[in-house]
C-alpha positions as CSV (number, residue, x, y, z in Angstrom):
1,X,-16.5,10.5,-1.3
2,X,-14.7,9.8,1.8
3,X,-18.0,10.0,3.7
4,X,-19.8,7.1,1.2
5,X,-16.9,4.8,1.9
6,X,-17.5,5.3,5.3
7,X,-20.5,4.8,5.1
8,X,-20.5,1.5,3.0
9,X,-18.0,-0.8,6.0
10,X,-21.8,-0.8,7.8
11,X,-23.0,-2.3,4.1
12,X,-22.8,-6.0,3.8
13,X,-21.6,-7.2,0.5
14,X,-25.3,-8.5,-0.9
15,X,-26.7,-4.6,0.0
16,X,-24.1,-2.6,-1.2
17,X,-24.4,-1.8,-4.4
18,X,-28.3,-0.7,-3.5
19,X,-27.1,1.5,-0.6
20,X,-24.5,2.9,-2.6
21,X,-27.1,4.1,-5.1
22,X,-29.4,5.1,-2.4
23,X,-26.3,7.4,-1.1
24,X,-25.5,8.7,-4.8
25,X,-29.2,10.6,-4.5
26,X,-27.9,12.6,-2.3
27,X,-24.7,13.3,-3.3
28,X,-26.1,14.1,-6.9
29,X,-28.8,16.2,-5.9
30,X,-28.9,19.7,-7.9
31,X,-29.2,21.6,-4.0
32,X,-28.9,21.3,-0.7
33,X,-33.0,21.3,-0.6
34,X,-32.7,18.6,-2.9
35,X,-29.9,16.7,-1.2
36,X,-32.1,17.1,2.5
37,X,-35.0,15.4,1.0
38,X,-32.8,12.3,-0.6
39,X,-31.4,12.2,2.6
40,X,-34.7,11.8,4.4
41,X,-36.3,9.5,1.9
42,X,-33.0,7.5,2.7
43,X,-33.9,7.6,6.2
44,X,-36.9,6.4,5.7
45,X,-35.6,3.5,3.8
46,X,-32.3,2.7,5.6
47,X,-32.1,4.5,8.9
48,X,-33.8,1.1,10.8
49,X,-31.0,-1.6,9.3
50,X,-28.1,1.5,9.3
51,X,-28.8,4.1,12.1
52,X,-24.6,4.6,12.4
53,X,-25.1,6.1,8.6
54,X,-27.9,8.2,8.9
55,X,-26.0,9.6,12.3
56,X,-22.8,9.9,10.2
57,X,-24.2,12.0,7.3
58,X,-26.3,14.0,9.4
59,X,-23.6,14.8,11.8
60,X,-21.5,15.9,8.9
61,X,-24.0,18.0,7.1
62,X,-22.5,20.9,7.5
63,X,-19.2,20.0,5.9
64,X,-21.4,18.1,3.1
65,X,-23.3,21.5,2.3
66,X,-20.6,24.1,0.4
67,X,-19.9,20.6,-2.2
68,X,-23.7,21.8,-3.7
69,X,-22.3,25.5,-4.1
70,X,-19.8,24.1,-7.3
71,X,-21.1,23.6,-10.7
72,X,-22.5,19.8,-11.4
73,X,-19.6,19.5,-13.7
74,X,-17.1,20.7,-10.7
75,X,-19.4,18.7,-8.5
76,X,-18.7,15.2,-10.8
77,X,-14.9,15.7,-10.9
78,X,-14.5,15.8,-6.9
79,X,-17.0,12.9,-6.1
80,X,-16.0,10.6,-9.3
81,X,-11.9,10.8,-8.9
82,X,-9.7,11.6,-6.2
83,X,-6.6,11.9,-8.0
84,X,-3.8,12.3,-5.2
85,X,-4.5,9.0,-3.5
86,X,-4.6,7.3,-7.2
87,X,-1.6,8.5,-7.8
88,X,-0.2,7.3,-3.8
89,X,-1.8,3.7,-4.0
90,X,-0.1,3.0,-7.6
91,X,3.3,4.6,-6.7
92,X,2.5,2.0,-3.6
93,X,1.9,-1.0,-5.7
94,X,4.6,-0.5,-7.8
95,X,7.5,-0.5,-5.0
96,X,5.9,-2.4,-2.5
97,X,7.5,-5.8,-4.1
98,X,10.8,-4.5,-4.3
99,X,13.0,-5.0,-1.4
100,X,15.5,-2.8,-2.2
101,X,16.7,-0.6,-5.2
102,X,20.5,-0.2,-6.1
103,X,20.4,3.9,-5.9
104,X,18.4,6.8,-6.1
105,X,18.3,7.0,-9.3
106,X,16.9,3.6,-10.2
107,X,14.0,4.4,-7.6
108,X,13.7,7.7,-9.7
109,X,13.1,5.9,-13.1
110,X,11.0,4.1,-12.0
111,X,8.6,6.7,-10.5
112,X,9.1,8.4,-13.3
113,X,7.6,5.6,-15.8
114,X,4.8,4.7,-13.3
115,X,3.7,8.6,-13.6
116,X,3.9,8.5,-17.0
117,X,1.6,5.1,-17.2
118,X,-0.9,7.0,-14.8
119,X,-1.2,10.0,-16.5
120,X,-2.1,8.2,-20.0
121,X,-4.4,6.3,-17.8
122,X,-6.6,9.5,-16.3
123,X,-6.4,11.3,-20.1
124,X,-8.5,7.9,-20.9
125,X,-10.3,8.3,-17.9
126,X,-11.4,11.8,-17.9
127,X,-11.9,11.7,-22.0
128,X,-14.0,8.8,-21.7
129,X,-16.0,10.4,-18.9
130,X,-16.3,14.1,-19.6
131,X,-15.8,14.0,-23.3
132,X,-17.4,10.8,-24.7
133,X,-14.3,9.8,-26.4
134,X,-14.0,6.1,-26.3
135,X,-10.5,5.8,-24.2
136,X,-8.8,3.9,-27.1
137,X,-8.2,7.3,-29.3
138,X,-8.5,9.4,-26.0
139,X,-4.8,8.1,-24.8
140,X,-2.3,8.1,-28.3
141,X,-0.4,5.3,-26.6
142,X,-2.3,2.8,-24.3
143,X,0.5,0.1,-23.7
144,X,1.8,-0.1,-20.3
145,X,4.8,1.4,-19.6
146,X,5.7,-0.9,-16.6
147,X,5.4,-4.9,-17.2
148,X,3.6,-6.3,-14.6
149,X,6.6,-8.2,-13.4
150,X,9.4,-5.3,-14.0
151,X,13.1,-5.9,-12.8
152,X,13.4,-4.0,-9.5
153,X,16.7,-2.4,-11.2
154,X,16.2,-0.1,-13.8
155,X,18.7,0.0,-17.1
């Protein structure tokens, strides 16, 4: 996943989404074989407007390989969700406006409500995903936990 992001600053805005789907063939291929070919036909395609992506991927190739060793279901979880730095970028958001907190504890509450809103949040996600649950009955409680303009102290 890291590697598609990468590979998208090249992209300009306009071609992005069609590069991006371009780079999904590979990614999604059932085997390395497979993921070779994608990656030539994307060559084909791409490799005169975006040379530094075609160098990138294929200079990474070998770390790119063992992903096609897991199961497609495996495969879909590491590629669709990167949990840890979901979990760092909204523990981020939610202090980054707060200049200061009155103790540990407050700063502890807090956490401790935003990690309950984000698991409710990926129970929808991965339901709605990998279950076909619409994420409405998937989560039992879908109302934030945090208001969007919470006090920085916490009762």
């Amino acid at each position: 996943m890291h590697l598609v992001r990468y590979s998208l600053n090249y992209v300009s805005w306009k071609l992005r989404k069609t590069v991006a789907a371009n780079l999904r063939t590979i990614y999604t291929a059932a085997t390395v074989e497979e993921a070779e070919i994608r990656l030539d036909e994307f060559e084909d395609k791409w490799g005169a407007d975006f040379p530094s992506i075609i160098q990138s991927w294929r200079r990474n190739w070998a770390r790119i390989i063992p992903f096609f060793a897991y199961p497609p279901e495996i495969r879909r979880i590491i590629y669709t969700t990167n949990a840890i730095e979901s979990v760092n970028m909204s523990l981020r958001k939610i202090t980054k406006n707060r200049a200061a907190f009155p103790s540990d504890e407050a700063v502890l509450k807090l956490f401790y409500l935003a990690l309950m809103n984000i698991s409710r949040r990926e129970v929808a996600i991965f339901a709605k995903v990998f279950m076909g649950i619409p994420a409405q009955q998937a989560a039992t409680n879908t109302r934030p936990l945090i208001p969007a303009a919470a006090p920085a102290v916490c009762p």
